[in-house]
N, C-alpha and C positions, 0 to 999 in steps of 0.2 A: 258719423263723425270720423274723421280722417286724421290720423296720427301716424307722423312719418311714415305713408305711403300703404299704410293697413289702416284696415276700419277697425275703429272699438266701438264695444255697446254705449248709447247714450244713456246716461243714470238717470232714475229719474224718481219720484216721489208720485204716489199717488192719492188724492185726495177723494174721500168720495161719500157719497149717502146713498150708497149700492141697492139700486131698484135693478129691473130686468134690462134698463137701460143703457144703467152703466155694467151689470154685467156683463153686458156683451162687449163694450168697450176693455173692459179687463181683462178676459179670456183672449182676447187676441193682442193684445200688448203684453201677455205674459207668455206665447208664441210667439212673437215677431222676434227673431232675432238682432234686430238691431237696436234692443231694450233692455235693461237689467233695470228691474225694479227692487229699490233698494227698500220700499218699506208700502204699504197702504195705510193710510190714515181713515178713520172712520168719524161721520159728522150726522146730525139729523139734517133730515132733509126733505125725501121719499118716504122715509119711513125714520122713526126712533135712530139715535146713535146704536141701540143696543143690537136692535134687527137691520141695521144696513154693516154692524159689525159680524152678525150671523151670514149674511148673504154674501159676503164679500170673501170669507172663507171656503162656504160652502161653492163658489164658485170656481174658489183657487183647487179646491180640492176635487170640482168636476173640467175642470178644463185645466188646469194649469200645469206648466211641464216643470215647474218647482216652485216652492212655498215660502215668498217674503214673508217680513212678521205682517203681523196687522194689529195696528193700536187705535184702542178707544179714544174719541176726541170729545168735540163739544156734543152736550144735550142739550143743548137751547141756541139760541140766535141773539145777534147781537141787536137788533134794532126793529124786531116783527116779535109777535108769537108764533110759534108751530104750526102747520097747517103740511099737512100728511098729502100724499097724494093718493091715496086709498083706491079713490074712481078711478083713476088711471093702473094704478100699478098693481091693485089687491091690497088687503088690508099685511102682509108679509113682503111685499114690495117685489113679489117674481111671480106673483098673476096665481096666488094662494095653491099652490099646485102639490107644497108641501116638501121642499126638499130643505132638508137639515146639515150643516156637517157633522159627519162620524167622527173624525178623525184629528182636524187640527183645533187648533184654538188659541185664541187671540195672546197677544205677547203682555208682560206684564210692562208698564209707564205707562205715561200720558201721551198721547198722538202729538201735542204740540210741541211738548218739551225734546221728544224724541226728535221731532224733524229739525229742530233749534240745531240741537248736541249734531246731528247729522249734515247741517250745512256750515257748522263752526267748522267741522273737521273736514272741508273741503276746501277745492281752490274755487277761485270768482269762475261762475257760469261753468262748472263741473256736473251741477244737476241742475233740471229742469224738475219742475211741480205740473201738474196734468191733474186741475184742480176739475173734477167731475159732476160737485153736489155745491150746496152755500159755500160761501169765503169763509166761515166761519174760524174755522182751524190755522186759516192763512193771517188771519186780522189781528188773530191773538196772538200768533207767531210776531208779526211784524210789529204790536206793541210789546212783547216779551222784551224781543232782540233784534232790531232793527236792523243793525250790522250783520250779522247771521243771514238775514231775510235777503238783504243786499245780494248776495253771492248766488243768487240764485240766476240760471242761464235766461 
């Protein structure tokens, strides 16, 4: 993104049900410098909201060169039941290898209401969403506050 003739970081939001798949997409978007991740939202998906809110940490905290929050979202789906991807991913969603985070831990609110208050206090197409797992967190948003949802790049 190009602002009078300097680049700035494009902001962005990230959504996600953090299997080994989408970790790897988050470790390098939290290196890429031309990204400032404003927050990670956590959804079921791959696995539970609870263990893709563990992974999504323990990831920030094995790869990441600084620490957005990470907020709990939806535990359930709007329109299916749950259905894990365990065969694919491990029954922990990074191929059950055992890795935990030490160190950080998830921020206190709601993942949707957070991203709400987060695009109110922006200008139109100032942040972008890099939705990784179900729409879940996004559907709720957009029925919350539509307007809010609008602003998004």
């Amino acid at each position: 993104m190009k602002n009078n003739g300097i680049y700035s970081k494009k902001k962005i939001i990230i959504d996600t049900d953090c299997g080994s798949d989408d970790a790897m997409a988050i470790a390098m978007a939290l290196n890429d410098p031309r990204y400032e991740i404003l927050m990670f939202c956590t959804v079921s998906g791959n696995v539970c909201m609870e263990q893709a809110t563990i992974n999504t940490l323990t990831t920030i905290e094995h790869a990441g060169s600084y620490e957005p929050p990470v907020y709990k979202g939806s535990r359930s789906m709007l329109l299916r039941d749950l259905a894990y991807a365990h065969e694919t991913h491990g029954r922990d969603g990074m191929g059950d290898i055992g890795l935990v985070p030490h160190r950080l831990k998830e921020s206190n609110g709601n993942a949707v209401l957070k991203m709400i208050e987060t695009l109110r206090n922006s200008e139109d197409g100032e942040i972008d969403i890099i939705a990784l797992g179900p729409l879940t967190n996004i559907a709720l948003a957009i029925k919350v506050d539509y307007e809010a949802m609008k602003k998004v790049g």
